[in-house]
C-alpha positions as CSV (number, residue, x, y, z in Angstrom):
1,X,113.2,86.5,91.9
2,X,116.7,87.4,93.2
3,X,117.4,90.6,93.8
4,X,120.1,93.2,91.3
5,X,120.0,95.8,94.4
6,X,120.2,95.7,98.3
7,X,118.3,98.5,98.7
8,X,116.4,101.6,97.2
9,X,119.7,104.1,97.4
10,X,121.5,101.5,95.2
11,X,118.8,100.8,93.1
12,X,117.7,105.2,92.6
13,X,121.8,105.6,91.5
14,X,121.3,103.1,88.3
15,X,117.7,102.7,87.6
16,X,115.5,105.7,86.4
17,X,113.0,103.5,84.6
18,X,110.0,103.4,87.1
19,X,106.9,105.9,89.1
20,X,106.0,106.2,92.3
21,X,102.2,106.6,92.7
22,X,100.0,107.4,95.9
23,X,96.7,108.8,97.3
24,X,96.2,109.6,101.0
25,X,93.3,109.7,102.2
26,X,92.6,111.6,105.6
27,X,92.7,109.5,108.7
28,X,93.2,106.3,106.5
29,X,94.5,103.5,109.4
30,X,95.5,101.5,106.2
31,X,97.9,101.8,103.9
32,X,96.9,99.3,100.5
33,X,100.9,99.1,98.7
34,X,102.0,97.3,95.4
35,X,105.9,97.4,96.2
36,X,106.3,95.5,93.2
37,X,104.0,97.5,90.5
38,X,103.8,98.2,86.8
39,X,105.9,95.4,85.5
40,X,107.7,94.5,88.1
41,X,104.6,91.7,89.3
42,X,102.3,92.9,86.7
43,X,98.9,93.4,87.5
44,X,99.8,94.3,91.4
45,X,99.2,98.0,90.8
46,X,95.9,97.9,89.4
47,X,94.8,95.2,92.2
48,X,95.7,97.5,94.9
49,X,94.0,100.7,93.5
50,X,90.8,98.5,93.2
51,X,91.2,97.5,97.1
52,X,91.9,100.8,98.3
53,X,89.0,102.3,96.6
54,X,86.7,99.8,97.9
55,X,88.2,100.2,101.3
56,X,88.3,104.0,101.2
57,X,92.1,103.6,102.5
58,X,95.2,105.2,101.3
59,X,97.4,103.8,98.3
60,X,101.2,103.4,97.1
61,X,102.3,101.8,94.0
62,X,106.4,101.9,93.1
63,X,105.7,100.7,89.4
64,X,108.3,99.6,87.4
65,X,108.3,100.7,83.5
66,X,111.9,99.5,82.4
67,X,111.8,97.5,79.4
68,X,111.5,94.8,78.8
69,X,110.4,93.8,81.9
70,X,111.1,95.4,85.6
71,X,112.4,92.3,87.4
72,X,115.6,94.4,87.9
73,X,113.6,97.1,90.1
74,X,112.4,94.5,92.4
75,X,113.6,95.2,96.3
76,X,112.4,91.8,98.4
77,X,109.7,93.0,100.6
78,X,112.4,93.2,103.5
79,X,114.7,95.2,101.7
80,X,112.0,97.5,100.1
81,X,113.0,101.1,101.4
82,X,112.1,103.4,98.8
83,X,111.8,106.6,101.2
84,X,108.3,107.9,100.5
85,X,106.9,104.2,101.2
86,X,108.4,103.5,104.8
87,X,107.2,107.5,105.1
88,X,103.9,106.6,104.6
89,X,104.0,102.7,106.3
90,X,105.0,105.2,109.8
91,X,102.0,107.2,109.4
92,X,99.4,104.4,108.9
93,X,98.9,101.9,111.8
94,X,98.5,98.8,109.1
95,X,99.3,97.9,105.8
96,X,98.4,95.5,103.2
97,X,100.5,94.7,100.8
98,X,99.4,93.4,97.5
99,X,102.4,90.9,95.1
100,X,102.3,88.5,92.3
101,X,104.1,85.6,92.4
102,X,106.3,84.4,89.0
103,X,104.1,81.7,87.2
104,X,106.6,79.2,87.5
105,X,105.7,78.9,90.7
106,X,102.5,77.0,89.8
107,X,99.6,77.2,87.4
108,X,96.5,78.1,88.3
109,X,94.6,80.9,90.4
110,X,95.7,80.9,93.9
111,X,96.3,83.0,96.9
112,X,98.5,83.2,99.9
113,X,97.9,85.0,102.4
114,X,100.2,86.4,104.9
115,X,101.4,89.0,107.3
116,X,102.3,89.4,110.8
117,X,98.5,90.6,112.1
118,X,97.0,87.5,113.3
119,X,93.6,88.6,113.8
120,X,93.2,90.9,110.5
121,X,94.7,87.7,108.7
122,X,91.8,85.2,110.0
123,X,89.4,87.9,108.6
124,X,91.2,88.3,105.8
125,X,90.8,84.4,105.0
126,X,87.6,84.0,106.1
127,X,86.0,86.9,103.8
128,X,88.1,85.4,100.9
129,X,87.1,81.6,101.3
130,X,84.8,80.4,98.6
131,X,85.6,83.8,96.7
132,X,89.1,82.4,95.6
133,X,91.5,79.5,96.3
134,X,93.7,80.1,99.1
135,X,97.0,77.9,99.4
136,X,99.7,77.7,102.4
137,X,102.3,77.8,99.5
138,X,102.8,77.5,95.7
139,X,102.0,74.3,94.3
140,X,105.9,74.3,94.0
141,X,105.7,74.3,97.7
142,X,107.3,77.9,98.1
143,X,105.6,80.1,101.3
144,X,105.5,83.9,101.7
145,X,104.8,84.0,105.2
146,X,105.4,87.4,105.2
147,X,106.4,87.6,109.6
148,X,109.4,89.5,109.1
149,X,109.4,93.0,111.0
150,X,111.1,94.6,108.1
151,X,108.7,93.3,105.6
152,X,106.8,96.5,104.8
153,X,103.6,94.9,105.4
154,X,104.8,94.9,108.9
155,X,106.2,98.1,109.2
156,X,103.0,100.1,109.9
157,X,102.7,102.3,113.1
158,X,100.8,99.0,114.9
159,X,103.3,96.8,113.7
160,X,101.7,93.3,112.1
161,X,100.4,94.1,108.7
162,X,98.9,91.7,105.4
163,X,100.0,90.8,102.4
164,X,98.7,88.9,100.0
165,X,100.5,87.0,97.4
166,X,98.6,86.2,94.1
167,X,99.2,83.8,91.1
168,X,99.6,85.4,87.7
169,X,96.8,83.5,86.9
170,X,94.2,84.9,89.7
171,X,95.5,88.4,88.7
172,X,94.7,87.3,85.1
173,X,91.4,86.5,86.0
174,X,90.8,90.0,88.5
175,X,91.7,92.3,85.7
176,X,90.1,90.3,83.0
177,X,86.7,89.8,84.8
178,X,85.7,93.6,86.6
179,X,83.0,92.0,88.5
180,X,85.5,89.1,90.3
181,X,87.8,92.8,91.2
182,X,85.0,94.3,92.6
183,X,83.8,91.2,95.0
184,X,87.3,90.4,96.1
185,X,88.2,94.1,96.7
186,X,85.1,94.5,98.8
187,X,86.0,91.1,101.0
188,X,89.2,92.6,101.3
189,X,88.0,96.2,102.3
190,X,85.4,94.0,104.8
191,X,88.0,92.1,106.3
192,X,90.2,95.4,107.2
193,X,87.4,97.6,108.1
């Protein structure tokens, strides 16, 4: 989805229609983020909430509620610089971030996983194997590699962080099936503990 804003300044001085949600919780090395929440990448917010639970990490969640959809609030993970969240990405060594990628992109439940922390993102795909089907790219062959250094995932205190890029369809299924949330948040909390 291509961008309306270039940043969070520009986006604050038009847009009013959206909530910024966290929970810290005390010596928390992880930060578990849905940049893109409430209906920006629907679903994202709710997803991220049930990992940092299960994790016992901290949370963020900038959650669009602009009708009738958000897509206008969306910052590109690179460009996402809404104050509070690179606040919070300094003061945790990692992050994960969770997003939902547009169902044109491909049918189906998939996810791609990404992020500059090489290690956490071998653990990452080896608790998740057999749980759900991980891709290299959309069945439209689009990647989220998610390497940048500006990428928030990446912008952590340790540097290399996660993100995680999920099919409408999977997040469907997650919020739609409270036992499938609970086993993949778990493997997710496993593989960043």
């Amino acid at each position: 989805m291509a961008d309306r804003y270039q940043n969070f300044e520009e986006l604050s001085r038009s847009e009013d229609a959206f909530r910024i949600e966290h929970r810290l919780v005390p010596n928390s090395t992880w930060l578990v983020a849905a940049p893109h929440g409430g209906n920006i990448e629907s679903r994202t917010t709710e997803i991220a909430r049930a990992i940092s639970l299960a994790a016992d990490v901290s949370f963020y969640s900038f959650r669009g509620t602009k009708e009738p959809d958000g897509g206008d609030l969306h910052l590109t993970s690179h460009r996402f610089d809404e104050p509070l969240a690179l606040q919070l990405a300094a003061s945790h060594p990692r992050l994960l971030c969770v997003h939902g990628v547009l169902a044109e992109n491909g049918d189906g439940a998939w996810l791609i996983p990404g992020g500059a922390y090489q290690q956490g993102l071998d653990r990452l795909k080896q608790k998740l194997t057999g749980l759900v089907n991980l891709r290299d790219q959309t069945p439209q062959g689009k990647r989220y590699p998610g390497l940048r250094p500006d990428n928030l995932c990446n912008r952590g205190s340790s540097g290399g962080g996660l993100q995680l890029e999920l099919s409408s369809g999977l997040r469907k299924q997650l919020l739609s099936n409270p036992i499938l949330l609970n086993s993949f948040s778990q493997a997710i909390a496993g593989a960043i503990h």
